[in-house]
LODO-652203 format. One line per field, with one value per residue (C-alpha): residue in one letter; x, y, z. Coordinates in steps of 0.1 Angstrom, whole numbers, always signed. Last residue first. Layout:
<sites>
type <- c(A/...) .
X <- c(X/...) .
Y <- c(Y/...) .
Z <- c(Z/...) .
</sites>
This chain:
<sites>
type <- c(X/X/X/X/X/X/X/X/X/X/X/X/X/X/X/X/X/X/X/X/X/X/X/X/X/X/X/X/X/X/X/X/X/X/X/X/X/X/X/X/X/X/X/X/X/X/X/X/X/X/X/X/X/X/X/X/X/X/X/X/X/X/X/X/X/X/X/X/X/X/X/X/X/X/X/X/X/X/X/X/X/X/X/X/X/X/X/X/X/X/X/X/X/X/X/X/X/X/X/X/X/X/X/X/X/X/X/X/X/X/X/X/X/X/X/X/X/X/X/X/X/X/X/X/X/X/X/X/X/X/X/X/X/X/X/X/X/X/X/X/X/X/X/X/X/X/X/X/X/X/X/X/X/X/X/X/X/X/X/X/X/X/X/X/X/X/X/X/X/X/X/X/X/X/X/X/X/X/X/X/X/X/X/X/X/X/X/X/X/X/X/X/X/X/X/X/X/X/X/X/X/X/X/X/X/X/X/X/X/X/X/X/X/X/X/X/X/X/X/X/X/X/X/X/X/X/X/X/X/X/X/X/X/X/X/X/X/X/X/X/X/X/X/X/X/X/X/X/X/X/X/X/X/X/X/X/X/X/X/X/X/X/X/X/X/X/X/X/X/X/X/X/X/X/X/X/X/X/X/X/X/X/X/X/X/X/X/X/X/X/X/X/X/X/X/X/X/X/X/X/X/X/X/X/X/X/X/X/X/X/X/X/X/X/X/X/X/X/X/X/X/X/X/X/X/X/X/X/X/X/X/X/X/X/X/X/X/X/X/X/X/X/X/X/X/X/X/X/X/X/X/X/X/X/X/X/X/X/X/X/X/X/X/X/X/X/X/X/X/X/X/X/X/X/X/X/X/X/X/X/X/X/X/X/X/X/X/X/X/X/X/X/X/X/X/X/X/X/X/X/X/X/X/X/X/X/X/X/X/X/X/X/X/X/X/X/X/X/X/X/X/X/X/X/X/X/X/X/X/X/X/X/X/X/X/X/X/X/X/X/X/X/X/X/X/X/X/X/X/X/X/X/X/X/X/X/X/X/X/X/X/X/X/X/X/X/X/X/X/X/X/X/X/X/X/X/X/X/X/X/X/X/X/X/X/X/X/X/X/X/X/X/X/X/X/X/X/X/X/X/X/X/X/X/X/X/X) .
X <- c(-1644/-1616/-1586/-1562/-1525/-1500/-1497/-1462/-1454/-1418/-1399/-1360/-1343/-1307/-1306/-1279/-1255/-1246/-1253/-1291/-1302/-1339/-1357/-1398/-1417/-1454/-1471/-1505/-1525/-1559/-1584/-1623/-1652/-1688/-1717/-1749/-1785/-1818/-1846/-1880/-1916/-1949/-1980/-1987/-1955/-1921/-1904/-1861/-1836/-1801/-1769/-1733/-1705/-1672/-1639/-1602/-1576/-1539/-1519/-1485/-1465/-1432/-1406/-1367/-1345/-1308/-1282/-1257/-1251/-1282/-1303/-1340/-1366/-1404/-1430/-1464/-1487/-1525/-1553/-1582/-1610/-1638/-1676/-1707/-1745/-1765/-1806/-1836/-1869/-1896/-1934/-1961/-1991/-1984/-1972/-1942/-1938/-1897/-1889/-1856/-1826/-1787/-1757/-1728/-1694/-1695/-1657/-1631/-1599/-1563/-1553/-1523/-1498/-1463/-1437/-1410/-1376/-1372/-1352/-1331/-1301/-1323/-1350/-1332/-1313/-1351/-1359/-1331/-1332/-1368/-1401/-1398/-1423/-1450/-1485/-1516/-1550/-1573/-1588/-1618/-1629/-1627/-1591/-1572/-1540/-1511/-1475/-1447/-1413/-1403/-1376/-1388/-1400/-1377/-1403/-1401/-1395/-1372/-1371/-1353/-1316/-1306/-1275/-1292/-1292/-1312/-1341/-1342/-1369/-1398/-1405/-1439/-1452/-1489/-1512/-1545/-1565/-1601/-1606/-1642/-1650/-1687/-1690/-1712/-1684/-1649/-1626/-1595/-1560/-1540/-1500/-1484/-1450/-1437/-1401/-1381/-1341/-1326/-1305/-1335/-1360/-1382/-1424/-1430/-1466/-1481/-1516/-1533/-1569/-1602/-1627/-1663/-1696/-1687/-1656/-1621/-1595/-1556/-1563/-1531/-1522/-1481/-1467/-1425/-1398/-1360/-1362/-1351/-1375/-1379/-1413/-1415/-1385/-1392/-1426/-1463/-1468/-1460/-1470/-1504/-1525/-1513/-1540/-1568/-1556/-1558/-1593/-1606/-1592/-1601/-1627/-1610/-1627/-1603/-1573/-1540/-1547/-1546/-1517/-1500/-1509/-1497/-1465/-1458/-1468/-1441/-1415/-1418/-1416/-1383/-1368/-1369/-1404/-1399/-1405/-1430/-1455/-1464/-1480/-1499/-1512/-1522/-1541/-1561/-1566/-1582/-1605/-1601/-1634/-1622/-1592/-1566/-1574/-1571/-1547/-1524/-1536/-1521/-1489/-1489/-1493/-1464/-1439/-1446/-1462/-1444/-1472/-1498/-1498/-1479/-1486/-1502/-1519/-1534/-1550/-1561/-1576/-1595/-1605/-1624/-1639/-1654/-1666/-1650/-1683/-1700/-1665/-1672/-1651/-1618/-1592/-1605/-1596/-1559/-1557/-1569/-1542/-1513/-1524/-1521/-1488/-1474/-1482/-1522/-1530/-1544/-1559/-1565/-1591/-1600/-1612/-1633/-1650/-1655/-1670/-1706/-1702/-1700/-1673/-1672/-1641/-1622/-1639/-1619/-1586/-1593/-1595/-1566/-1548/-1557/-1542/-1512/-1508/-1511/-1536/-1567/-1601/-1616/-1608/-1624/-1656/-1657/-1654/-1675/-1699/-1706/-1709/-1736/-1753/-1750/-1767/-1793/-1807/-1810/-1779/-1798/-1802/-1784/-1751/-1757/-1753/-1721/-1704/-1710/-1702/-1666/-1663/-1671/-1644/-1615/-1622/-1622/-1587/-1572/-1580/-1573/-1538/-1535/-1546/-1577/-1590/-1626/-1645/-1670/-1652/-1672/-1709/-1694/-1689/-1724/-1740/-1728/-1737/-1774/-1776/-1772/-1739/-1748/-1715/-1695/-1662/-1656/-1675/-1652/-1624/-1641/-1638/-1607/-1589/-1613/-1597/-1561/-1559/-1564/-1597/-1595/-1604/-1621/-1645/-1663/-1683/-1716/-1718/-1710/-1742/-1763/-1749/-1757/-1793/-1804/-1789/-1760/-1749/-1721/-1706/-1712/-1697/-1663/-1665/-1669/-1638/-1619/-1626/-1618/-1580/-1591/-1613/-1646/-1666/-1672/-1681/-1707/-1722/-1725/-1745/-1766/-1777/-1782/-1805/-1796/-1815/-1794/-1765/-1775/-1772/-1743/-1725) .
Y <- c(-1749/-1719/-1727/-1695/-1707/-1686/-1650/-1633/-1594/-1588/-1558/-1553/-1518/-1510/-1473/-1447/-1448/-1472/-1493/-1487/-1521/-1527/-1556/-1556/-1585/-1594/-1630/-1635/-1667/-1676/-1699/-1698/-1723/-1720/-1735/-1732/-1748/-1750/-1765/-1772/-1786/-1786/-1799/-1784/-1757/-1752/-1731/-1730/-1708/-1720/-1701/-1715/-1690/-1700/-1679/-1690/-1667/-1667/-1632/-1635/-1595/-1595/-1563/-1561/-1535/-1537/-1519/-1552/-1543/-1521/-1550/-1543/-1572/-1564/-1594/-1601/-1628/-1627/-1662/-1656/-1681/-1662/-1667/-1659/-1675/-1666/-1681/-1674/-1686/-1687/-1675/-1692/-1668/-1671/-1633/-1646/-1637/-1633/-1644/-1632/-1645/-1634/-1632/-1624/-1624/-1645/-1648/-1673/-1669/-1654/-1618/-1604/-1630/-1613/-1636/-1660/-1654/-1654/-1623/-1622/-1603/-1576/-1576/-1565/-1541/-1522/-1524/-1508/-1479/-1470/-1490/-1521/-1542/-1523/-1538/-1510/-1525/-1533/-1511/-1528/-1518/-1547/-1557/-1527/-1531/-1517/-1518/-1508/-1497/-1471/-1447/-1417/-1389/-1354/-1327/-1305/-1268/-1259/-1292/-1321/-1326/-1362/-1384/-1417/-1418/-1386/-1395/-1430/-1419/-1432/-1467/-1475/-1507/-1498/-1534/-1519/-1557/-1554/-1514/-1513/-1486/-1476/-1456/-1486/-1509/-1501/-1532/-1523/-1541/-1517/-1517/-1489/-1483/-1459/-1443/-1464/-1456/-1438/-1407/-1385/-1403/-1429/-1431/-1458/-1461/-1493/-1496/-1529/-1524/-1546/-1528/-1542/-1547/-1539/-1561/-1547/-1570/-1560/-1525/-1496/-1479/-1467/-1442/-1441/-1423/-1428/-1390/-1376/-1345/-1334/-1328/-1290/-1276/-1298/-1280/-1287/-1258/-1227/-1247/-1246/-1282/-1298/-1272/-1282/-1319/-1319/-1302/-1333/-1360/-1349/-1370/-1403/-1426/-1426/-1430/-1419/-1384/-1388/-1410/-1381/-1364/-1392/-1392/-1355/-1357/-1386/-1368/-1336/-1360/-1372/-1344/-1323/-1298/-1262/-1265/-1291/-1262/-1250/-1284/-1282/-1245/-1248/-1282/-1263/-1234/-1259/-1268/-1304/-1327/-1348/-1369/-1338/-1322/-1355/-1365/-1330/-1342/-1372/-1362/-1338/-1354/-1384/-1350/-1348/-1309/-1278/-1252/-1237/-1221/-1256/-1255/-1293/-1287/-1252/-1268/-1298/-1280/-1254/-1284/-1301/-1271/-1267/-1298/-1337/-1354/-1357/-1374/-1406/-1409/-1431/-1400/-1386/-1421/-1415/-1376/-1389/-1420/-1393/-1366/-1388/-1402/-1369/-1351/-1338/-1298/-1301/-1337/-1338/-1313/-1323/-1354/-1341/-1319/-1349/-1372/-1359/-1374/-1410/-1432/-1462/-1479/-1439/-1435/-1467/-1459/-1426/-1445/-1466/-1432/-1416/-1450/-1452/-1414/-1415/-1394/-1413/-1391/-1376/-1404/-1429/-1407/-1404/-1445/-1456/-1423/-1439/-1472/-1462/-1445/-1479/-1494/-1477/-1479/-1446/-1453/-1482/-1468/-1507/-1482/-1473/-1508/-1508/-1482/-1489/-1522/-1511/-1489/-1514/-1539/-1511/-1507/-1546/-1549/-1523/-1540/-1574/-1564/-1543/-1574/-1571/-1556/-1554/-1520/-1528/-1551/-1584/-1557/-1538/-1568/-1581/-1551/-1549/-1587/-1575/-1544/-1572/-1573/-1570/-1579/-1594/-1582/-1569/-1593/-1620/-1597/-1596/-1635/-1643/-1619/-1634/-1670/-1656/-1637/-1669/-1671/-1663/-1630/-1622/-1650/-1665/-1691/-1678/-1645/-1667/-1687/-1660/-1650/-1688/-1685/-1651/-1657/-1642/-1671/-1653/-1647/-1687/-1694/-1674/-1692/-1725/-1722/-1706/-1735/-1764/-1762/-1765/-1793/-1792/-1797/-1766/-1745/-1775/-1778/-1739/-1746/-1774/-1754/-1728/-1742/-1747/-1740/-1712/-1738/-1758/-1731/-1717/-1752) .
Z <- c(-586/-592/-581/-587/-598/-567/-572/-564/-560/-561/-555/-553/-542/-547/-532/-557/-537/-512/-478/-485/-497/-501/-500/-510/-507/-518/-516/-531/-525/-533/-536/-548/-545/-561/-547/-571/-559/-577/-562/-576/-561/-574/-562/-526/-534/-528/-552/-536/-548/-530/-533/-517/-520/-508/-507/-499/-489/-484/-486/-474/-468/-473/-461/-464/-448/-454/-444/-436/-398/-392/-406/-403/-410/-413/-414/-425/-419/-435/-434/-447/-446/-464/-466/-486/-486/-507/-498/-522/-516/-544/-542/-560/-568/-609/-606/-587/-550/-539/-505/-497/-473/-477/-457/-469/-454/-430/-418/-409/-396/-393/-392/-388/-379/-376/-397/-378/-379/-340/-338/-307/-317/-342/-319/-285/-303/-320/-283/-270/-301/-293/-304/-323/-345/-332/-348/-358/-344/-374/-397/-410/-446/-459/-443/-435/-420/-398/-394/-375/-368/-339/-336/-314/-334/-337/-335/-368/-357/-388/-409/-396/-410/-421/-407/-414/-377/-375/-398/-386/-366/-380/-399/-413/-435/-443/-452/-472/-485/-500/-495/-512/-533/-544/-570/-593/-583/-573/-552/-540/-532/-513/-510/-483/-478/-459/-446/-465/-459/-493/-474/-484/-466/-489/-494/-514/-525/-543/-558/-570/-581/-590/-612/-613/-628/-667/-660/-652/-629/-618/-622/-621/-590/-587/-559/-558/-539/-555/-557/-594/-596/-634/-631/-618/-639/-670/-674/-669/-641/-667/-697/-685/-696/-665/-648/-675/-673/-632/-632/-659/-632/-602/-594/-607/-624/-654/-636/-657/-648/-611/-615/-623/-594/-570/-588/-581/-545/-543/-560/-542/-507/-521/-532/-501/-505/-518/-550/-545/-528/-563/-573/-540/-547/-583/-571/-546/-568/-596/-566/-556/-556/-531/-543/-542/-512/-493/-508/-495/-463/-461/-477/-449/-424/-440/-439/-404/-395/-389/-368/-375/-411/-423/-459/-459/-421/-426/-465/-445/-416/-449/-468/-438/-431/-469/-466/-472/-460/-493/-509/-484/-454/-453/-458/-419/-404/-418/-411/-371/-370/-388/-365/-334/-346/-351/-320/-320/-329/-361/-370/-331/-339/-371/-361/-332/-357/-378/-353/-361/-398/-384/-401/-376/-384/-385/-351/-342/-353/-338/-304/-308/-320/-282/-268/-284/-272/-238/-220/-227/-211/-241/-265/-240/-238/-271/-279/-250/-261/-295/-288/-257/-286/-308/-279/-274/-311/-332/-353/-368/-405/-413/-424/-388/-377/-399/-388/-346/-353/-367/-342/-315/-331/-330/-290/-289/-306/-288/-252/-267/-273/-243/-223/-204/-169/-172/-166/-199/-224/-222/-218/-247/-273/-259/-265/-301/-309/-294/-318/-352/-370/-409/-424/-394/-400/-363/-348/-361/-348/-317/-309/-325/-304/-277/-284/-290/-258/-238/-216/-181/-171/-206/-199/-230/-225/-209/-234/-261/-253/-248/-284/-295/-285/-295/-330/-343/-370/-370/-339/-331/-365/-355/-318/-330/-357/-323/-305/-328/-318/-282/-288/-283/-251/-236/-272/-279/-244/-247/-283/-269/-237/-260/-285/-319/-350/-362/-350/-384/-410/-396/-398) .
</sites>
């Protein structure tokens, strides 16, 4: 279908987006977005009417931008032009703001962050940051600096890192853990180190988790490490037990960083002891592989992040792809629920803000954070939920993307040349749904997975008196279901997980 609207004028393609079906719609809008030629943009830019439209269609509409894998300047403009002084839903508002810093990423990634455009990207997001004064708004805005990964927005990272409320310093720590190892510096470090032993000011114990990562998965010093294993003594069980568990997964990863620094320090009988490891928290942080081939390394890691009284505080299960040092985030969906510290009849630390209560989630698909979802915020909402619940899961993210998109001309030493096409995409299709009982004490969490991926590759010789084709279309399904229930009504936490994959067709 890409292949035959890249051809298409756009009189034809309008007169296609006009005419279909409303159930075809957001299909035509997804290849429209990716086939990304002149005609079918001008065409978008025709159709689409933020005024009018329904949410769902221009949801669709920038989140197909969003993934795009080489997103040209012109798809850029017309995100900003159909955002510019218009007023939108909140919903599409956050989504568009996260879709210009994922542009804004990967046109630079293209050595395009000299074009107009991706400047006028740049300063939309900053300029946004610098005037939002309520706080979902500020962490939209990180979100998206955290999409776009530009090493100039680090000082304004660590800023709000620092010296932000909780949820801003949780978005900013969070886009700060997704940059490369060469842009963790000595600066970096030194906010991280202030922010994980509290010099400042009392920080979230999730802040500081984040932080502590960050240390530890970016060429740690061995003093680094001494410190953070020292601090556990004075953490509450259950945050000890999670830093301890992240470290020793450290030294079951082979490609980790850190991994030689953390044997030496392990090695010392005065850290590797029954005193420091014998923490009995209920708190949990596994990663093992799923896949290994000489190519590739597939992951599945799963953190569990409990308060003291045995009520989740995070959860967090990432698929990732590592090839050749690159990662790849696949799938990153983060359950969070604050504020149950007091109601589970916990202390707060000395000068620890109490947080409102709030549940939520958000995801990472390929390395686009999407807009976070609120399940509930405040105890009337949470009320309001629980009696008029409608069963149904939260839709994250539901569509199709291009993936790849390749064209070469390669010469061969006879003087013919051969054409090669690939050709990648993905219908995904990700629900997910948190259910709180106050009544029965029980919290239960499932994320549904379905994806199906096609390739199609074509290598064509074409010439006067010989001709050759050779085509490949492979064809891939999916589906992965993952639950967690939890019952804190007594002691010790019951706790069932279950992570489910359906028979893989593979054609």
């Amino acid at each position: 279908f890409i292949q035959m609207l890249r051809g298409t004028k756009k009189r034809d393609v309008l007169q296609l987006l006009r005419r279909a079906p409303e159930e075809m719609r957001p299909f035509l809008v997804e290849a429209a977005v990716a086939t990304q030629s002149v005609a079918s943009l001008a065409a978008l830019s025709d159709f689409l009417d933020f005024s009018k439209e329904p949410d769902s269609l221009l949801e669709k509409f920038l989140y197909a931008a969003a993934f795009s894998p080489r997103p040209s300047g012109e798809l850029l403009h017309l995100v900003l032009d159909k955002l510019d002084g218009k007023q939108l839903a909140p919903e599409t508002w956050e989504t568009g703001i996260v879709a210009v810093g994922s542009l804004v990423g990967k046109l630079c990634q293209q050595k395009l962050c000299g074009l107009q455009v991706v400047e006028r990207g740049v300063e939309t997001i900053l300029r946004g940051l610098r005037g939002a004064e309520e706080e979902p708004e500020v962490v939209i805005y990180l979100l998206a600096l955290g999409n776009a990964m530009l090493p100039e927005t680090i000082p304004t990272l660590l800023d709000h890192a620092e010296d932000g409320p909780t949820t801003v310093t949780a978005a900013a720590t969070s886009a700060l853990q997704r940059f490369p190892v060469p842009y963790i510096s000595s600066k970096v470090k030194r906010v991280m180190r202030r922010i994980f032993h509290q010099k400042r000011k009392s920080y979230d114990k999730t802040c500081r988790l984040a932080a502590a990562e960050i240390l530890l998965h970016n060429h740690p010093s061995p003093m680094d490490v001494i410190n953070i294993l020292l601090a556990t003594r004075e953490m509450e069980t259950e945050t000890a037990t999670f830093l301890l568990l992240k470290v020793q997964n450290t030294l079951r990863d082979h490609h980790h960083l850190a991994r030689n620094i953390m044997k030496e320090i392990i090695g010392d009988p005065q850290i590797n002891n029954y005193n420091f490891f014998s923490k009995v928290g209920i708190s949990s942080s596994f990663s093992g592989p799923l896949t290994v081939t000489q190519d590739l390394i597939s992951t599945f890691g799963l953190d569990l992040l409990f308060l003291e009284g045995g009520f989740l505080r995070k959860s967090v299960s990432d698929f990732s792809l590592l090839s050749h040092g690159q990662r790849l985030r696949a799938a990153q969906v983060t359950f969070e629920a604050q504020g149950m510290e007091s109601r589970m009849g916990e202390n707060l630390s000395e000068g620890e803000e109490e947080p409102e209560l709030m549940a939520g989630m958000s995801a990472t698909f390929f390395d686009v954070q999407l807009r976070p979802i609120i399940f509930f915020q405040g105890y009337t909402d949470l009320m309001a939920k629980v009696l008029l619940s409608s069963g149904e899961p939260t839709s994250v993210v539901k569509g199709n993307l291009l993936l790849m998109d390749h064209h070469q001309v390669i010469p061969l030493q006879s003087g013919l040349q051969v054409t090669v096409k690939l050709q990648g995409g993905l219908g995904l299709d990700i629900s997910a749904d948190m259910d709180v009982s106050i009544w029965e004490q029980e919290l239960k969490t499932s994320v549904n997975a379905r994806g199906s991926l096609t390739m199609d590759f074509q290598a064509e010789l074409d010439s006067p008196f010989l001709q050759a084709t050779l085509r490949s279309q492979t064809e891939v399904e999916t589906s992965i279901h993952f639950d967690t229930m939890l019952r804190f009504s007594g002691s010790p936490v019951l706790m069932c997980l279950q992570l489910r994959e359906e028979q893989v067709p593979y054609r």
